[in-house]
N, C-alpha and C positions, 0 to 999 in steps of 0.2 A: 195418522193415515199412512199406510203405506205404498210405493210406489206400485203394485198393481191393482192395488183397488184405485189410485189415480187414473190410471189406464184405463179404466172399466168406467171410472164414470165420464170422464171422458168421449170414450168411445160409446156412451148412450146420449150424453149431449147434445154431439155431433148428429144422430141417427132423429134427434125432434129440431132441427134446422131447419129451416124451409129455403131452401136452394133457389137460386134462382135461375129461369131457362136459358136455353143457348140464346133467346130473340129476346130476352130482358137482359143479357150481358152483354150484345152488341150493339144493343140502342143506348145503351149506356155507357159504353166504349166510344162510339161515333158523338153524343153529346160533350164528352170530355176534350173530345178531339178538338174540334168543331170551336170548342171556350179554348181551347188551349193558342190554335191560329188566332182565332179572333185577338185575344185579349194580346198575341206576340206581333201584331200590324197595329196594334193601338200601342202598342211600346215602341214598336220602331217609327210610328208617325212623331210620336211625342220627340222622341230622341232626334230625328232627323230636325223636327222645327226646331226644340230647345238650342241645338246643333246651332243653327242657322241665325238666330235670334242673338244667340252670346259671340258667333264671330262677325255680329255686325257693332254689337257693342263694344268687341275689341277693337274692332277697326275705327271705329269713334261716328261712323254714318248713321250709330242711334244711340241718340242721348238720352 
């Protein structure tokens, strides 16, 4: 095959896509978002206790 019959099918591939709308690509943007906070306050909760947990174990107040 050569490189513009590549192009060609290609560019017929691309043309039976089914795209998706500007209001299925922002709801989809805002749900990623949305996981993306969420899941980054449940890592800094984690982090902050873990935190707090291991310098009480240092300090010897939990055995």
């Amino acid at each position: 095959m050569n490189l513009i019959q590549y192009f060609r099918d290609s560019r017929a591939e691309l043309a039976r896509v089914s795209w998706p709308t500007r209001a299925q690509i922002i709801e989809g943007t805002q749900a990623v978002l949305i996981f993306v906070v969420a899941l980054t306050l449940v890592t800094w909760l984690m982090d902050v206790t873990f935190g707090a947990l291991i310098r009480l174990v240092l300090e010897g107040r939990l055995a």
